[in-house]
C-alpha positions in Angstrom: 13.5 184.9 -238.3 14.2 188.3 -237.5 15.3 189.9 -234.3 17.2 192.2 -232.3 20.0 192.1 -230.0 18.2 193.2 -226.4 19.5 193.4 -222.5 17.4 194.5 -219.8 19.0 197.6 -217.5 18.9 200.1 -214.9 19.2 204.1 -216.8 21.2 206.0 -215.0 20.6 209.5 -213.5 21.9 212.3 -215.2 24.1 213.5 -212.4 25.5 209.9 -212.5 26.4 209.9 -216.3 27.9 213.2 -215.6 29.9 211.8 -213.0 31.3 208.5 -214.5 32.3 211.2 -217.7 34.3 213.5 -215.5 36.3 210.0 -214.6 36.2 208.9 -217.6 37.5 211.8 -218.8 40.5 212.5 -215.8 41.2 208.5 -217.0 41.8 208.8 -220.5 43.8 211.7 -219.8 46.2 210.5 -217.3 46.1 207.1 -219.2 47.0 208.6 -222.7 47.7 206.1 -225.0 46.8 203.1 -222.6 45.2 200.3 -225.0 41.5 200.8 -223.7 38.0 201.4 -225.2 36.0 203.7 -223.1 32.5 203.7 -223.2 30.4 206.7 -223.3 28.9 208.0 -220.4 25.6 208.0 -222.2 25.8 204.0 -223.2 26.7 203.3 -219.7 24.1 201.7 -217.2 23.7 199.0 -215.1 22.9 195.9 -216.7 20.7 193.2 -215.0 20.2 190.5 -217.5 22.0 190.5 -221.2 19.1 188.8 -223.6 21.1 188.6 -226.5 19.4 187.6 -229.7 15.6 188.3 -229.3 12.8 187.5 -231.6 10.8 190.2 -232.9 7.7 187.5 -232.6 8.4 187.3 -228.6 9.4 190.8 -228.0 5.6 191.4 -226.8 5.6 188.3 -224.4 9.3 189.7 -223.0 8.0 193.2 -222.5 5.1 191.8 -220.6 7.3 189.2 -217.7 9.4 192.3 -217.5 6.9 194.7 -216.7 4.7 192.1 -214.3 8.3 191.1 -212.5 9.3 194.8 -212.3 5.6 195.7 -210.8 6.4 193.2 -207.9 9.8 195.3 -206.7 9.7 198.2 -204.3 11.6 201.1 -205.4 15.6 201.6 -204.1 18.4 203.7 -203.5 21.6 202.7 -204.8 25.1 204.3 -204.6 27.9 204.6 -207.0 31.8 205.1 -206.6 35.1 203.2 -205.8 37.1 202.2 -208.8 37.9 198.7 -209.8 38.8 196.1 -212.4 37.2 192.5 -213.5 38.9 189.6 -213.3 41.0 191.9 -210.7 42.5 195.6 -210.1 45.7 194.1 -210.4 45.3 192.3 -214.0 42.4 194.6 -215.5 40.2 193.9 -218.6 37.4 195.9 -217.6 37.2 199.0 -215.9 34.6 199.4 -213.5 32.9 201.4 -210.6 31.4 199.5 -208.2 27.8 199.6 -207.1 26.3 199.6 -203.7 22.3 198.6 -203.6 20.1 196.9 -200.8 19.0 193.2 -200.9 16.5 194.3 -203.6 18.3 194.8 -206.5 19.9 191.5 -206.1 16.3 190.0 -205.5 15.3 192.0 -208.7 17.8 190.9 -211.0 17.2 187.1 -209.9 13.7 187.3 -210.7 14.5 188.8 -214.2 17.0 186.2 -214.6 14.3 183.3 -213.5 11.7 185.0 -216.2 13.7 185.2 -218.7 14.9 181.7 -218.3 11.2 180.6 -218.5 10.9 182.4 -222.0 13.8 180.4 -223.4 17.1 182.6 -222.7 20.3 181.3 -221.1 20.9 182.3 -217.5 24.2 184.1 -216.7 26.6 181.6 -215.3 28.7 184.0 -213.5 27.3 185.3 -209.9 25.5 189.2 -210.2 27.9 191.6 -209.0 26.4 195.1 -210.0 29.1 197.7 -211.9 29.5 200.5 -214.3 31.8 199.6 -217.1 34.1 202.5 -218.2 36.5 200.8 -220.6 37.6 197.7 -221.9 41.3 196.8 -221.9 42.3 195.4 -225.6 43.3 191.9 -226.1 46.5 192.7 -227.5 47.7 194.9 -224.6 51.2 193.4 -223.5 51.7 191.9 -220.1 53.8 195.7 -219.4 50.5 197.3 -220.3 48.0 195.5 -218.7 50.6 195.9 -215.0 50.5 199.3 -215.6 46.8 200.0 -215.9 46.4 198.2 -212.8 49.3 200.4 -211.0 47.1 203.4 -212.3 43.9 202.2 -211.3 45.2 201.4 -207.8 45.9 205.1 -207.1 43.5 207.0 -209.4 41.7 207.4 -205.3 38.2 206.9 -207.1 35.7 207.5 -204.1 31.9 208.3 -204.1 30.1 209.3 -207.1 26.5 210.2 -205.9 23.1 207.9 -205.2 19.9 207.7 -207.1 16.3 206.3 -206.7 15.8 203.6 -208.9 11.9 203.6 -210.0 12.0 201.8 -213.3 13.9 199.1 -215.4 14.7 199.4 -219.0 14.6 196.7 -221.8 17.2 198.3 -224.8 17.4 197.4 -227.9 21.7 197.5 -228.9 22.7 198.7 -232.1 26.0 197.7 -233.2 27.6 200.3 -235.1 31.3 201.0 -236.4 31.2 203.8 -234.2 30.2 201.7 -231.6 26.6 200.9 -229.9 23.4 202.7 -229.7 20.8 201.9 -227.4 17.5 202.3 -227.6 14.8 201.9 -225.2 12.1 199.4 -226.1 10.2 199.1 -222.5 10.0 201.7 -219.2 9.1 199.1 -216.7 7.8 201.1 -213.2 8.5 199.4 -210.4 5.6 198.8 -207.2 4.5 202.8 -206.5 2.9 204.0 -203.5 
């Protein structure tokens, strides 16, 4: 059976993406070296529910709960600065900016993550907490490495990035390539207008 690896997403504005690069940009700079994989500016979003492996045979049926669910939303603002790290700031292994929405993105992304469970996919274990990944810390970096990213991180004095209106939802299709990921956009889902 064939299929395609696919995650459902918020696009970002093209001020944003401008943004995060000029970060991304000042980071890789003052972190010369550091053992981290930065994403592009133009793979990065904000992802509400990774699909995974999806069947070419259900794509239509996904496409269509995502569009109904989306249709049910009202549109939102959401904001976008203040520098951070998962598991913590302190022990980094991704580098994130944090993102500040209204109730309704959380609300969105729970009904995404209840239709897709219907259709078959595995919900997402960990609670939603919306980001921007910048970079990935290697596995290999030493114990040194991984202290001192944190130390940078701490004091890189990251603030507000800008706001956009978000007024549609993205299913992507992902790509894996040597030179890393492409995206492509399978489904513009509008949300409630008017």
């Amino acid at each position: 059976m064939s299929g395609i690896r696919a995650f459902i997403a918020i696009e970002l504005s093209a001020e944003i993406r401008r943004s995060l690069d000029q970060i991304s940009n000042q980071l890789r700079h003052s972190l010369k070296g550091a053992p981290v994989r930065w994403v592009p500016a133009d793979n990065i979003h904000l992802t509400l529910k990774f699909l995974g492996n999806v069947s070419l045979a259900n794509l239509d049926l996904l496409k269509e709960s995502i569009r109904n669910e989306v249709a049910r939303h009202n549109p939102f603002e959401l904001s976008v600065g203040e520098l951070d790290a998962f598991p913590s700031i302190h022990r980094p292994r991704v580098i994130l900016v944090r993102v500040q929405a209204p109730a309704e993105l959380s609300q969105l992304q729970r009904n995404l993550e209840e239709q897709t469970r219907r259709l078959g996919y595995e919900p997402e274990e960990r609670p939603f907490a919306p980001h921007l990944t910048l970079g990935r810390v290697s596995r290999n970096a030493s114990n040194n490495e991984v202290v001192y990213l944190g130390q940078a991180l701490e004091t890189s004095g990251v603030g507000f990035l800008g706001a956009m209106q978000v007024d549609r939802v993205n299913l992507f299709r992902s790509d894996l390539q040597p030179t890393g990921a492409i995206y492509t956009s399978l489904l513009s889902a509008q949300l409630k207008s008017g």
